[in-house]
N, C-alpha and C positions, 0 to 999 in steps of 0.2 A: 504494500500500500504506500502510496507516494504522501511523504507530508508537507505541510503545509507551508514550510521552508522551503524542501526540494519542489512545489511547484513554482513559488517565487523567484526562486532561481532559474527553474527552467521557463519561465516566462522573459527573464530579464534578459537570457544567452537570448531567446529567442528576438527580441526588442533589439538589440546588440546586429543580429544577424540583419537583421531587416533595414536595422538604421543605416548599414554599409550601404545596403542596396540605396537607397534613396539618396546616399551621398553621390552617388556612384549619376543617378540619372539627373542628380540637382546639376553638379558640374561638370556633364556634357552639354549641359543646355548654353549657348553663346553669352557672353555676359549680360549684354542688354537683358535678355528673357531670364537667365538668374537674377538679376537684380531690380528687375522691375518692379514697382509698387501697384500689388496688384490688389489693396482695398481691405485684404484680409486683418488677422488679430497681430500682425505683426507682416512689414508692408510687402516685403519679396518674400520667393522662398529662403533663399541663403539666412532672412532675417528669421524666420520661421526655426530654419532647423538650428540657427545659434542659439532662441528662446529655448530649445530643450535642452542643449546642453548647458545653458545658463541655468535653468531648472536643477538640473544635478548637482550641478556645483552648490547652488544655494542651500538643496537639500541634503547633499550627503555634506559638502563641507562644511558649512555653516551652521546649520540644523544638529546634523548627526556625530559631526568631529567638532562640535563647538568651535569653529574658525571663525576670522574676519568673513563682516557682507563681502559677498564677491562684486568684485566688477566687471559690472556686464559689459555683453559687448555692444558696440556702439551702432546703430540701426545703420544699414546702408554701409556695413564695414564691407571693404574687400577684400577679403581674404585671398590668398592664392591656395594652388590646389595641396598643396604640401603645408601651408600654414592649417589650413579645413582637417586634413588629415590628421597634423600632429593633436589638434585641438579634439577630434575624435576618439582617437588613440588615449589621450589623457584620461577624459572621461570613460572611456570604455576601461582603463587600467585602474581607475579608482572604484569604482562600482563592483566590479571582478573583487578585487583586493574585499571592500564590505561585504557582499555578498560571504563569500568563501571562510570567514572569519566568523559570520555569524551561528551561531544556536540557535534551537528552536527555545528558550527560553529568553533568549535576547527578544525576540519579537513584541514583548510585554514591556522591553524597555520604555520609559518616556522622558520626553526631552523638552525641552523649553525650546518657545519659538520664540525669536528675534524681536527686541525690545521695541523694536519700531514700528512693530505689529498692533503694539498696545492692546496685545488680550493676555491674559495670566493663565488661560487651560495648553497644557503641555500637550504635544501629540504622540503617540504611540505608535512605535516603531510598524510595525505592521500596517497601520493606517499610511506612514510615512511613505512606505514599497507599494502601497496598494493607490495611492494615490499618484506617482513616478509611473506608474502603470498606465492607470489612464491618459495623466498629463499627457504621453508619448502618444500614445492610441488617438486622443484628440487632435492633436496637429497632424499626424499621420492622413488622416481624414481629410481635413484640409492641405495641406502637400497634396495630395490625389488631387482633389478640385485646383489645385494652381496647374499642376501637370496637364490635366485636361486641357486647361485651359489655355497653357505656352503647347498644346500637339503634340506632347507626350505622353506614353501608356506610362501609368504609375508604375511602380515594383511590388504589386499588390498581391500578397502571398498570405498561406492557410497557416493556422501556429504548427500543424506537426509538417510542413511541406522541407 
């Protein structure tokens, strides 16, 4: 029986897996069409897939390893394809690293969220993954609707494919 860690984990390789792919079709697209403002929650794609990985950082480093606010990155940054890369690779090596470390009783941990939040309920580790979860899963959705929309087939794939 798979528990409720090992499917976390096996959601997050799978998130991992999937987020290559989408690097992978964000920057074959010409820079104009990566970089366009195209209206969404965050204004290009490039801007899109750096809100998730600004996400991680916020939540595993700040959040979870009690670090400094990260700084984000700058809307309309441009990246080059090896800066995008390294910047993946980070997060994907920090996430790995938590993951791999944790217990199934760490999941009950809770943690204080960020004073600038101005609320005093702590979150719970498990809500913390479970919420990283969707965060991805929502932009994911929308990257599809941009792709569509710059004439590309997304990289839209099954959790066990």
């Amino acid at each position: 029986m798979t528990s409720e860690l090992d499917l976390i984990r096996r959601i997050y390789a799978y998130n991992m897996r999937v987020r290559a792919k989408y690097f992978a079709s964000i920057w074959k697209l010409p820079p104009r069409a990566r970089y366009q403002d195209r209206g969404a929650s965050f204004p290009s794609l490039v801007d899109i897939y750096l809100h998730v990985l600004d996400a991680y950082r916020l939540w595993f480093d700040e959040v979870y390893a009690g670090g400094p606010a990260p700084v984000w990155y700058p809307l309309g940054q441009r990246l080059t394809l090896s800066e995008a890369r390294r910047e993946t690779r980070a997060i994907d090596y920090r996430v790995r690293a938590v993951l791999r470390a944790l217990r199934p009783r760490d999941l009950d941990r809770r943690f204080a969220l960020p004073r600038r939040w101005h609320t005093r309920a702590p979150i719970v580790l498990r809500e913390l993954l479970v919420h990283m979860i969707e965060e991805e899963l929502q932009h994911r959705g929308e990257m599809n609707a941009l792709l569509w929309q710059a004439g590309r087939e997304p990289p839209v794939t099954g959790f066990d494919d």
